[in-house]
N, C-alpha and C positions, 0 to 999 in steps of 0.2 A: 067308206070304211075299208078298211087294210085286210087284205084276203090271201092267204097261202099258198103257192103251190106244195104238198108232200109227198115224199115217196117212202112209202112203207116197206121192207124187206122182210121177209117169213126166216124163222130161226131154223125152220123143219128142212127147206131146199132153197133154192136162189132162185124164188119169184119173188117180184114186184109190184107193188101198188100206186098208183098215182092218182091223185085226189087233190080238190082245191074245196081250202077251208078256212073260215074265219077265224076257227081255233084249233089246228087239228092235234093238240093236246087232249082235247074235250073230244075228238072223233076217232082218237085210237081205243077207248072200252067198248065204242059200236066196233070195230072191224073186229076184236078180240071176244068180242060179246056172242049174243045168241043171234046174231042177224044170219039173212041164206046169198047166198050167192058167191063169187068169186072167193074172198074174203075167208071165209068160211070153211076151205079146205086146207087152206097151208096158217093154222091160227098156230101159235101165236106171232104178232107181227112188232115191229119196232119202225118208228119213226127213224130212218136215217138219213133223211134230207129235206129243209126247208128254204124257201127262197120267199120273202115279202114281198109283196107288190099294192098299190096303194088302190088297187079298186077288183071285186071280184072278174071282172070283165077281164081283167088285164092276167089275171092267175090262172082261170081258164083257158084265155090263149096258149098260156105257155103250157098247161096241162096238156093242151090238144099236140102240141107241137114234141113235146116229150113222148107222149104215146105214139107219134106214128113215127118218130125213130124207130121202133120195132127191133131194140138193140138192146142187148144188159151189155155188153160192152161199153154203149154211149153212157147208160144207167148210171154204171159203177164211174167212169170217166168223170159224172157231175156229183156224184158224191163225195169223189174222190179231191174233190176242187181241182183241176185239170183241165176241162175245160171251164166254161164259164154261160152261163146260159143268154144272157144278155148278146153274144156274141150270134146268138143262132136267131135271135128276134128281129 
């Protein structure tokens, strides 16, 4: 089954969210919703980047590999189409 890497942006300041999801059309009213954690302090949020990959395993990877960038610079760079993620796998 086909599983998303996403990256969510807060409207409020410039955090970031990054999530892998099967639909994260259907998991942006959980992060904007009543849920507690991270999530939850910079509400409300926007999808502003997704990348398909054809097996959860494989969106995860890249999920982990996005997170320890530990960049919004890199962030904004893949949002931005400028770099390209497949490059960094």
């Amino acid at each position: 089954m086909a599983c998303y890497l996403y990256i969510l942006r807060s409207e409020i300041q410039e955090k970031y969210y990054y999530g892998s999801s099967d639909d994260p059309d259907r998991r942006l009213p959980h992060h904007n919703g009543e849920n507690k954690g991270f999530t939850q302090r910079y509400r409300p949020w926007n999808i502003v980047y997704r990348h398909k990959f054809a097996t959860r395993k494989e969106a995860e990877a890249a999920e982990r590999l996005v997170k320890g960038w530990k960049s919004k610079k890199m962030t904004r760079l893949l949002i931005e189409g400028i770099i390209n993620l497949e490059d960094y796998m």
